[in-house]
KEZAMAR-570250 format. One record per atom (N, C-alpha, C): residue in three letters; x, z, y. Coordinates in pm, whole numbers, padded with zeros to 5 digits, always signed. Layout:
<pts>
ALAXZY ...
</pts>
This chain:
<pts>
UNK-00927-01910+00420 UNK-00958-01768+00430 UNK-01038-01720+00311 UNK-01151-01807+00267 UNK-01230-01726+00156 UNK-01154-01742+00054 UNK-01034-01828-00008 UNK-00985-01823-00078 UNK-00862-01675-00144 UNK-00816-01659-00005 UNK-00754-01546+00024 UNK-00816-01483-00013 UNK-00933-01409+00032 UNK-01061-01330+00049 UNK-01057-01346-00154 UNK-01086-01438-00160 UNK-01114-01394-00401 UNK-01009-01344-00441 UNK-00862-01430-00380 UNK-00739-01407-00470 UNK-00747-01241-00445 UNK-00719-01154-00331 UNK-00735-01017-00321 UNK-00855-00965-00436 UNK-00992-01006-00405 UNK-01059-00990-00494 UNK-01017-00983-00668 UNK-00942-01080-00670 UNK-00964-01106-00844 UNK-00835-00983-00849 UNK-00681-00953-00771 UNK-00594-00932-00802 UNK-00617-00738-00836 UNK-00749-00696-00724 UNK-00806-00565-00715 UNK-00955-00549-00816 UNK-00980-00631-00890 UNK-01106-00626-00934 UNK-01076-00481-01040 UNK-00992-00450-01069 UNK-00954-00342-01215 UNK-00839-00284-01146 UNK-00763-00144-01158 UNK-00688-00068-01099 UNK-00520-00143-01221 UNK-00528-00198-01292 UNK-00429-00261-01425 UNK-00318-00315-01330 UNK-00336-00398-01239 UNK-00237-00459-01153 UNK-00163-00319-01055 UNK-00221-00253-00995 UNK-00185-00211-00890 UNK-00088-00063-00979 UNK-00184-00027-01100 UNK-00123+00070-01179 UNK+00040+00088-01249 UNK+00032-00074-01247 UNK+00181-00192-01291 UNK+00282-00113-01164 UNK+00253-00129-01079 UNK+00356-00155-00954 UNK+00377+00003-00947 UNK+00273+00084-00903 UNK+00288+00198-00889 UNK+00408+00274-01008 UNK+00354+00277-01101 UNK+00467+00298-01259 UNK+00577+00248-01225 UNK+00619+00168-01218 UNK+00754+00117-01140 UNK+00843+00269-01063 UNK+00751+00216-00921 UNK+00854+00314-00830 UNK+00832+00524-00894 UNK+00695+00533-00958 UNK+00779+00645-01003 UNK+00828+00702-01094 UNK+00900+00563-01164 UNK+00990+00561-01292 UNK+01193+00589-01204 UNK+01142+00468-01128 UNK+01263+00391-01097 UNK+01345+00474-00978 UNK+01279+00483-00868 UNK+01282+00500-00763 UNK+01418+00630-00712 UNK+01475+00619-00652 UNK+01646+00724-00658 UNK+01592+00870-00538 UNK+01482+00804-00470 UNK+01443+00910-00359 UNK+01328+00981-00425 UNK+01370+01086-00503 UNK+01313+01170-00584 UNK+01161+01255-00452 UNK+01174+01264-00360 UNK+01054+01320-00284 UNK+00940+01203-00321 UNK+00970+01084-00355 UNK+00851+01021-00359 UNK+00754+00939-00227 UNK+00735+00825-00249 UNK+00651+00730-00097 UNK+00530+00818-00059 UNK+00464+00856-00168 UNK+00317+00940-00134 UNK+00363+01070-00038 UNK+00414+01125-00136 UNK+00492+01251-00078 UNK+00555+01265+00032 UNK+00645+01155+00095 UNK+00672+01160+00195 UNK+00553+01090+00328 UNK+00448+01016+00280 UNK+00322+00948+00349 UNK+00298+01060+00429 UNK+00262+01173+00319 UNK+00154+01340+00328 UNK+00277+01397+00410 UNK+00352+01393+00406 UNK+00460+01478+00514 UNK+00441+01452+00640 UNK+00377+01309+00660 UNK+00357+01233+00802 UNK+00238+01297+00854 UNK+00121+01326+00812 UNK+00014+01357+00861 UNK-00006+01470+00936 UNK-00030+01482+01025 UNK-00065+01597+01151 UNK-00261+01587+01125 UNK-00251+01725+01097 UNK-00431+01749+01110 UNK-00469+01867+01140 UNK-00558+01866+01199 UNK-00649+02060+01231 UNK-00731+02040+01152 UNK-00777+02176+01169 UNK-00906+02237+01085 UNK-01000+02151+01154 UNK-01084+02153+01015 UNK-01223+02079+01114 UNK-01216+01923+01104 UNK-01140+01859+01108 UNK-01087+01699+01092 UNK-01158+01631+01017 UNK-01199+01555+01076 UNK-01258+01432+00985 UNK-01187+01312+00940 UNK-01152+01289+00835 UNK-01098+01181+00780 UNK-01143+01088+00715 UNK-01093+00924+00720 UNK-01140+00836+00653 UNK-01017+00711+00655 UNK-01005+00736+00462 UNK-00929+00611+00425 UNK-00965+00483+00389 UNK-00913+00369+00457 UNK-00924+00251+00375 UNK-00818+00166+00308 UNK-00883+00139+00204 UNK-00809+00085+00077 UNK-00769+00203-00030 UNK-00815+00282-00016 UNK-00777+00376-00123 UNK-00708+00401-00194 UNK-00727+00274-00298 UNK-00697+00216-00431 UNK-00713+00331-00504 UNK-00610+00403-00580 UNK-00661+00436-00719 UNK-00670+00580-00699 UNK-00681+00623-00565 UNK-00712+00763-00472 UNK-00603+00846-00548 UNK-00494+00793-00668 UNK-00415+00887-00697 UNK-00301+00993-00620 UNK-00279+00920-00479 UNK-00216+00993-00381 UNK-00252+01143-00354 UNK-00420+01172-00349 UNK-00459+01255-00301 UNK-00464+01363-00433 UNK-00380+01332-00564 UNK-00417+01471-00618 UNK-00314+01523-00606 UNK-00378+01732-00579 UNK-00315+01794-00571 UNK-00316+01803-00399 UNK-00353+01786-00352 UNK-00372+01743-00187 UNK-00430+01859-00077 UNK-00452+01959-00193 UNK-00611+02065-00172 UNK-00564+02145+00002 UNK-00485+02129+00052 UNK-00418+02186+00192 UNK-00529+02109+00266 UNK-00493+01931+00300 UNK-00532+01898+00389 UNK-00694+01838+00348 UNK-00728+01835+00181 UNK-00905+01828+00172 UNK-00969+01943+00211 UNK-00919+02087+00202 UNK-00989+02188+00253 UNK-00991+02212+00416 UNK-00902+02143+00430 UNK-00888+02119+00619 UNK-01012+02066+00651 UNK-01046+01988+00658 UNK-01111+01852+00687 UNK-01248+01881+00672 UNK-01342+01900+00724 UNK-01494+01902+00743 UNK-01569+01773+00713 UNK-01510+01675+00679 UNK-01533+01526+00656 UNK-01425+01437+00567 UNK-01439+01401+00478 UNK-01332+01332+00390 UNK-01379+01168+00297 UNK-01370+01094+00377 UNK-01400+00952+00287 UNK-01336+00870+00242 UNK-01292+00855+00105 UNK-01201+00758+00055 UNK-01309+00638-00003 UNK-01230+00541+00099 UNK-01297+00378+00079 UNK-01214+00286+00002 UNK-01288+00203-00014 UNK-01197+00062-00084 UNK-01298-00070-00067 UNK-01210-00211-00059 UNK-01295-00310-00072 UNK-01351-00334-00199 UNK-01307-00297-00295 UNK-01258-00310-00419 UNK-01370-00172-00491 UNK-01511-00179-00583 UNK-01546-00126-00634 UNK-01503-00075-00785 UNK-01444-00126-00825 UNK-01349-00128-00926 UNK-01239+00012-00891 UNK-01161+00021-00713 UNK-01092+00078-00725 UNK-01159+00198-00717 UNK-01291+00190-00628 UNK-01359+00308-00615 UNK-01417+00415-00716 UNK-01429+00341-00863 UNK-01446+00430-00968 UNK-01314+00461-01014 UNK-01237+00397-01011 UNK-01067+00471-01042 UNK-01078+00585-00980 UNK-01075+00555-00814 UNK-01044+00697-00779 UNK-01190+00782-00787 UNK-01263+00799-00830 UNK-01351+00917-00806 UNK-01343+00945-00941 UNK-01298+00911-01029 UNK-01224+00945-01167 UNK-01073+01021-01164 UNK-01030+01016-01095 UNK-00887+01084-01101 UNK-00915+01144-00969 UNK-01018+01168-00910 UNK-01054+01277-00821 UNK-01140+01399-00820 UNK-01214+01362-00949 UNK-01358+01397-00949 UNK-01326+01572-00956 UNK-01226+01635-00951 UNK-01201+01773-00925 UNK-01257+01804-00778 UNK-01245+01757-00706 UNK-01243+01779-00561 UNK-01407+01697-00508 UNK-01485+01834-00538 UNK-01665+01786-00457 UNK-01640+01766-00329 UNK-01552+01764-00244 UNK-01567+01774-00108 UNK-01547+01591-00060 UNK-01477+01579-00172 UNK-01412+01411-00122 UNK-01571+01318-00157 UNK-01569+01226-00069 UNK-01668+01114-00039 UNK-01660+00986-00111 UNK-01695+00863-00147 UNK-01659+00742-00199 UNK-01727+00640-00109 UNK-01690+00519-00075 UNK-01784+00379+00000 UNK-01675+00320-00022 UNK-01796+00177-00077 UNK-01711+00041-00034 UNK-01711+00019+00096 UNK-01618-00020+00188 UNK-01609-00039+00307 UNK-01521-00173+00325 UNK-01560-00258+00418 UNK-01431-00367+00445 UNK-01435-00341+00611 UNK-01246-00316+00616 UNK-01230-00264+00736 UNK-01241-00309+00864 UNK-01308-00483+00840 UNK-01368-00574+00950 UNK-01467-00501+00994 UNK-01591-00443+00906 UNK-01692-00376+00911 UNK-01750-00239+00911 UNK-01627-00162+00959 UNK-01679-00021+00943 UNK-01782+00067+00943 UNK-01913+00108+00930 UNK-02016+00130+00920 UNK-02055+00278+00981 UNK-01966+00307+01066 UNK-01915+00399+01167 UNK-01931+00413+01253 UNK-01989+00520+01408 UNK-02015+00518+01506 UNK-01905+00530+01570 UNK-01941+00455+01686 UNK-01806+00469+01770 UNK-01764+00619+01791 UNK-01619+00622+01793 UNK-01546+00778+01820 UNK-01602+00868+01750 UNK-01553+00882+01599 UNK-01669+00954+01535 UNK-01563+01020+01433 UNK-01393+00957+01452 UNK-01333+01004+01299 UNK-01211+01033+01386 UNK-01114+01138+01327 UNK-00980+01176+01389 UNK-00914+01087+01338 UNK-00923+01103+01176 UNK-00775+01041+01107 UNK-00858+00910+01051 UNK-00762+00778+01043 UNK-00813+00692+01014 UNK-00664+00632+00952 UNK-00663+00573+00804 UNK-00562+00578+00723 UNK-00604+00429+00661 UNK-00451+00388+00670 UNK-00486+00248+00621 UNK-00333+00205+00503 UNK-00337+00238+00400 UNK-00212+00243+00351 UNK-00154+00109+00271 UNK-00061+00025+00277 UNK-00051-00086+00194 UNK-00152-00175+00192 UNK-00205-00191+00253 UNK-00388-00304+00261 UNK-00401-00384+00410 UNK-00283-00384+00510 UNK-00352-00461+00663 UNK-00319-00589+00618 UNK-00241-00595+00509 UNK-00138-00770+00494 UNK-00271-00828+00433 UNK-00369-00744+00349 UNK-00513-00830+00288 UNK-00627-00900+00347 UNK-00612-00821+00526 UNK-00739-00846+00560 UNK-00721-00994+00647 UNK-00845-01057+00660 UNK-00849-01210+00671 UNK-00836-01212+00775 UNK-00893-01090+00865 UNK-00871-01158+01013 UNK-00858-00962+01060 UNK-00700-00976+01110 UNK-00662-00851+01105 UNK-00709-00769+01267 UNK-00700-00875+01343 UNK-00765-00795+01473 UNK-00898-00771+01447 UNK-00991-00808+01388 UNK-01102-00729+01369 UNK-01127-00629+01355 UNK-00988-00596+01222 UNK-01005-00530+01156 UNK-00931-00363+01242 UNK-00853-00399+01296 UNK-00767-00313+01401 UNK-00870-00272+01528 UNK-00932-00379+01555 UNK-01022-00331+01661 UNK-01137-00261+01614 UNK-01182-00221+01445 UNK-01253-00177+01405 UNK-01234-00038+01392 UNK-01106-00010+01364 UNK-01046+00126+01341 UNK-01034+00168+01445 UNK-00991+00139+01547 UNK-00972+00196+01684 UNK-01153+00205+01783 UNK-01229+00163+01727 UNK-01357+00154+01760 UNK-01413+00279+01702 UNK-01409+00330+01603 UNK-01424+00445+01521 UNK-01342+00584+01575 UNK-01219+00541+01562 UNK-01139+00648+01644 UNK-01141+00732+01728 UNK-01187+00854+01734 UNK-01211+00929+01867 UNK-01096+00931+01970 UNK-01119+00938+02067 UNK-01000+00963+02201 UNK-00899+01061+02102 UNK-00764+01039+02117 UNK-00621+01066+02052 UNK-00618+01119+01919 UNK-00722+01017+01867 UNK-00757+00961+01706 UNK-00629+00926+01711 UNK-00563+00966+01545 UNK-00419+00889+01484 UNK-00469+00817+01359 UNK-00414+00700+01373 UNK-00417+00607+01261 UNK-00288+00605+01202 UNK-00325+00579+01053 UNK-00198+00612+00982 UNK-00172+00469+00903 UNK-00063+00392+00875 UNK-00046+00292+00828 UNK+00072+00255+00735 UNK+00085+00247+00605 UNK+00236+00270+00575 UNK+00215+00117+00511 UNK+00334+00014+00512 UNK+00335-00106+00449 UNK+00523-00128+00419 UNK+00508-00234+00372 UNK+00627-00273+00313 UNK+00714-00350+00416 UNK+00828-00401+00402 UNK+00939-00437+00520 UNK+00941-00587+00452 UNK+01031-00694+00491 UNK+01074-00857+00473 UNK+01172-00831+00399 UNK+01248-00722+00373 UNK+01374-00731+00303 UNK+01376-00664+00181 UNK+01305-00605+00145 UNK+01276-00565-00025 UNK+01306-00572-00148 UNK+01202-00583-00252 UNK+01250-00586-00390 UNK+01200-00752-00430 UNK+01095-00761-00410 UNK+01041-00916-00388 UNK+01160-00974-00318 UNK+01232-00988-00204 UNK+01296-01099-00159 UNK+01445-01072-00256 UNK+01465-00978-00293 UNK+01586-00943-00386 UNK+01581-01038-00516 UNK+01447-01018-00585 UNK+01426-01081-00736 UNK+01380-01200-00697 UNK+01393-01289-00612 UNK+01299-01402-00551 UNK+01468-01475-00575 UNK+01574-01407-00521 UNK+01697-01463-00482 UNK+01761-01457-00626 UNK+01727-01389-00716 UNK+01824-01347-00854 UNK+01731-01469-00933 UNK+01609-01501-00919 UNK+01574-01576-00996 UNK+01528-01709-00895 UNK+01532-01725-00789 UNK+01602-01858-00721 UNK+01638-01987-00806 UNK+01718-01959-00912 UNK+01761-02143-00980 UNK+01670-02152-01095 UNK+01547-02082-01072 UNK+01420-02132-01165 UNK+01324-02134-01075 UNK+01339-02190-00974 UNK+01246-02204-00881 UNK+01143-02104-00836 UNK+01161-01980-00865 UNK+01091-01884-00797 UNK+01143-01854-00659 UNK+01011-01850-00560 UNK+01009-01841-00452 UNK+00963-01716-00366 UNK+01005-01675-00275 UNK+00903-01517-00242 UNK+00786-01607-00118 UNK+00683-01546-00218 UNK+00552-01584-00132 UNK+00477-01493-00077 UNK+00554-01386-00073 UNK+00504-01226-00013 UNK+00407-01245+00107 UNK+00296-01223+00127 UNK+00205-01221+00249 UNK+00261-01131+00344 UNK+00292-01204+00449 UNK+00392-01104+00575 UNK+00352-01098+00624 UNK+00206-01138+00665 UNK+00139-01095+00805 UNK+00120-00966+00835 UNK+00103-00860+00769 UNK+00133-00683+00888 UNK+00289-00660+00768 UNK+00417-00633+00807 UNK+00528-00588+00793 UNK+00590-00477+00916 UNK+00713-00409+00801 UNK+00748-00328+00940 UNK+00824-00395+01057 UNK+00822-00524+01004 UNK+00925-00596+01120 UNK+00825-00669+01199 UNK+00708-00641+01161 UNK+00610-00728+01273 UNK+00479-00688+01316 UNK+00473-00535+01288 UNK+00403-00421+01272 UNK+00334-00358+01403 UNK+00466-00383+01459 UNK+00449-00286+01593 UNK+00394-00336+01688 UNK+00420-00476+01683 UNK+00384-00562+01791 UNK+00202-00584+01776 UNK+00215-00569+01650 UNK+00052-00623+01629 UNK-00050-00513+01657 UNK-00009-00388+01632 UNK-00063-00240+01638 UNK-00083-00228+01839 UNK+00052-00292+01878 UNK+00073-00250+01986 UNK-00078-00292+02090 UNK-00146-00436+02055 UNK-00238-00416+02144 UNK-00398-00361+02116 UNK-00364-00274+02060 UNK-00527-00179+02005 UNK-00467-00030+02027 UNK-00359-00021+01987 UNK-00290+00152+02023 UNK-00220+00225+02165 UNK-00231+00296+02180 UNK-00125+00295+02316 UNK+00011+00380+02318 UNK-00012+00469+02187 UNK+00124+00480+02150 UNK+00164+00429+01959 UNK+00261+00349+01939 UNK+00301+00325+01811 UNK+00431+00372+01745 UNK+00436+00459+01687 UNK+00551+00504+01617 UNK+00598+00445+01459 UNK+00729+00422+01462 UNK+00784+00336+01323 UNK+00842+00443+01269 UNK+00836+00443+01135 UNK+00902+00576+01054 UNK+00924+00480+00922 UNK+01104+00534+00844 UNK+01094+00454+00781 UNK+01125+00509+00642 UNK+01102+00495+00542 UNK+01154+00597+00435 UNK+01248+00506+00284 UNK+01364+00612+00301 UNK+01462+00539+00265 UNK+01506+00514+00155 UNK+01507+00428+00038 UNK+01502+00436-00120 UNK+01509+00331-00159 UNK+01538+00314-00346 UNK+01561+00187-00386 UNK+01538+00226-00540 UNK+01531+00094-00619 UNK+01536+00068-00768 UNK+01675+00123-00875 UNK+01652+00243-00941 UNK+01777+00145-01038 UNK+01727+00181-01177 UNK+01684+00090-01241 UNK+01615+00028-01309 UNK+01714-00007-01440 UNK+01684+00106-01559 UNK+01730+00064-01735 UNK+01674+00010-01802 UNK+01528+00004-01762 UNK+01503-00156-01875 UNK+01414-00229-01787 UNK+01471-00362-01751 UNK+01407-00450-01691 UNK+01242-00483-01739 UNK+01270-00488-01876 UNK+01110-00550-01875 UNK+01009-00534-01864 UNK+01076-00374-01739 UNK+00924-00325-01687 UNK+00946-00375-01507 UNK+01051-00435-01488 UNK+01040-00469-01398 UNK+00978-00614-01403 UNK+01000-00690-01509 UNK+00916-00828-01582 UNK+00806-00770-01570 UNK+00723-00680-01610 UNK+00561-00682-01582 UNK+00580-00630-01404 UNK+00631-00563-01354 UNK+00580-00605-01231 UNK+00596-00722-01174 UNK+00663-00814-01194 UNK+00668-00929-01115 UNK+00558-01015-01132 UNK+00485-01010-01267 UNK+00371-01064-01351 UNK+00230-01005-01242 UNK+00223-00879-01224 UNK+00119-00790-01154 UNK+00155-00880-01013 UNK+00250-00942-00967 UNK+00239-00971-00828 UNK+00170-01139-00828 UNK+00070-01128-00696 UNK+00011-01251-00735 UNK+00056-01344-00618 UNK+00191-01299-00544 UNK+00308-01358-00508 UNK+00406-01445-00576 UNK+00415-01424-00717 UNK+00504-01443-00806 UNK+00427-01510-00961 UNK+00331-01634-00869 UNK+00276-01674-00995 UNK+00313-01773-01045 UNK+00464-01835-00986 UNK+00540-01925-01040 UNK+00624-01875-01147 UNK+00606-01685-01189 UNK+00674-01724-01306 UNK+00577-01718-01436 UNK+00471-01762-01451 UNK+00414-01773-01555 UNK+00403-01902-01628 UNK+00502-01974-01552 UNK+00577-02135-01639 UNK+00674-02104-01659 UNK+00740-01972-01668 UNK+00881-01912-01736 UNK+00878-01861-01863 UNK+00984-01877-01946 UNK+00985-01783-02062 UNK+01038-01691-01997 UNK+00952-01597-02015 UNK+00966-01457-02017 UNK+01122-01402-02076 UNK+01217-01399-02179 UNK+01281-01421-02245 UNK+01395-01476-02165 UNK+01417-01557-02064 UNK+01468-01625-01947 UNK+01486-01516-01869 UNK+01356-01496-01784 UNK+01363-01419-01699 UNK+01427-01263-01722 UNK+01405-01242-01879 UNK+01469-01060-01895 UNK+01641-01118-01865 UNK+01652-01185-01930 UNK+01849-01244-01963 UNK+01902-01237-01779 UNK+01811-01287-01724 UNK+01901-01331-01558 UNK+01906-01220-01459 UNK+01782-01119-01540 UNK+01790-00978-01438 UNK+01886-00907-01493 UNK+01881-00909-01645 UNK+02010-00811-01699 UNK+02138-00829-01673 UNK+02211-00995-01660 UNK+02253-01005-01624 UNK+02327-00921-01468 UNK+02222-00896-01410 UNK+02278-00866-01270 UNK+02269-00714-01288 UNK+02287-00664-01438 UNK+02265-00480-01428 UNK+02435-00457-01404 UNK+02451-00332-01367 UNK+02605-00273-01410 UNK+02596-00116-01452 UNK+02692-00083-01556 UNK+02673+00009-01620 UNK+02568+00045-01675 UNK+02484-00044-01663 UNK+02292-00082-01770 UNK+02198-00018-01681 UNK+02263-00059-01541 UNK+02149-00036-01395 UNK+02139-00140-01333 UNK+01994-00171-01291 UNK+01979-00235-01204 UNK+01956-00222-01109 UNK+02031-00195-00995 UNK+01977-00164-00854 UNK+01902-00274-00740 UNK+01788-00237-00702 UNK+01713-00316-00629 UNK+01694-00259-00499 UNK+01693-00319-00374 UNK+01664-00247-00284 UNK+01514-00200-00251 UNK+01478-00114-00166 UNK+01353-00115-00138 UNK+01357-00080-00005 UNK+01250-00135+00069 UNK+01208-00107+00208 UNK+01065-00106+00256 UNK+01035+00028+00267 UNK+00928+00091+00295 UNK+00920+00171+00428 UNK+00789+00173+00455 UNK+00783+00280+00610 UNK+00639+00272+00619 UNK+00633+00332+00788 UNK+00456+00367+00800 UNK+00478+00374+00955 UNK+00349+00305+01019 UNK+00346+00327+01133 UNK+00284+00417+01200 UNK+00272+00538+01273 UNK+00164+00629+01281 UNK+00109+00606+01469 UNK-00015+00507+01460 UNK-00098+00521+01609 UNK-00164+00614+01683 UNK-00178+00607+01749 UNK-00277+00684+01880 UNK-00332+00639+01972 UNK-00491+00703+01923 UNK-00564+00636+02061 UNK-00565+00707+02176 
</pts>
């Protein structure tokens, strides 16, 4: 576990990794509305609402957001990650109303029933011991508090490039513990209602060797740094047609209620 606990650490210490991946999908990506964009479509809020995110990361979601920050009588964007927390209050710092804390979501520092919206985006697969961390959010949660959760699926872009580069021994070591295929079940005993929503899109991708630095940014995929690089561009291009590479993607979000 504490090992887990650094590797997250070292992989979030600087926003450089996560900035990698992000650039990707909104280079690549064929569902022009966008993952953020469609996230913010999900959210139901009143006036008055208090909100609080964890994992933040690089709080770039929220610009331009000014509908549901002027809603909100309370607004805290967290991260485990202090590193990410000056990212985002740097690409936020327009908006005085928004809040900053390190928070780890084992530990919420929160009175019971105290927050409506409680947002957990791409970050449950990190935490070491996830019922804590679930029973922490729902501890916070006021009576028909919605928690918001969007993560990645088993069938993706990772298990796609895991299989194309397969006869060099790359393996997908993707951390699956919260997925949408195993999501519901786990949500199911802290929530009492769980809804799956799934949003529908994929890669197609003209120059791989930006898909080579994301695979580099994944610290899933640290068997290919005994690859020539040079290798690895030849076996993805290989699999382009008409000088595309199409990759699948599978994304969604679960939205709870207490």
């Amino acid at each position: 576990m504490i090992n887990e606990t650094n590797t997250v650490k070292d992989q979030y210490r600087s926003s450089d990794n996560l900035s990698t991946r992000i650039s990707i999908h909104d280079k690549y990506s064929t569902n022009k509305q966008g993952f953020g964009n469609w996230i913010f479509s999900n959210y139901k809020y009143a006036t008055g609402c208090s909100i609080l995110e964890l994992g933040c990361g690089t709080g770039n979601m929220w610009i331009g957001r000014d509908e549901i920050v002027n809603a909100s009588s309370r607004i805290v964007l967290s991260d485990f990650s202090e590193g990410m927390i000056d990212t985002a209050k740097d690409n936020l710092k327009s908006y005085d109303k928004i809040k900053y804390q390190v928070i780890d979501i084992q530990d919420i520092p929160y009175e019971d029933d105290s927050v409506d919206i409680v947002i957990g985006n791409m970050m449950l697969y990190h935490v070491p011991d996830l019922n804590k961390g679930l029973s922490e959010v729902r501890r916070v949660l006021k009576p028909g508090g919605t928690f918001y959760c969007a993560t990645f699926g088993e069938h993706g872009i990772v298990e796609y490039l895991s299989k194309v580069l397969g006869k060099y021994g790359v393996t997908d070591n993707t951390n699956k513990i919260f997925t949408l295929q195993n999501g519901a079940g786990l949500l199911g005993g802290f929530f009492s209602d769980v809804e799956r929503k799934d949003y529908i899109d994929s890669l197609a991708v003209t120059d791989v060797n930006d898909i080579v630095d994301y695979l580099y940014s994944l610290s899933s995929m640290t068997d290919l740094n005994q690859l020539d690089r040079d290798e690895i561009v030849a076996a993805l291009t290989s699999q382009m047609k008409d000088g595309v590479l199409n990759i699948p993607k599978e994304y969604g979000m679960f939205v709870c209620r207490k």
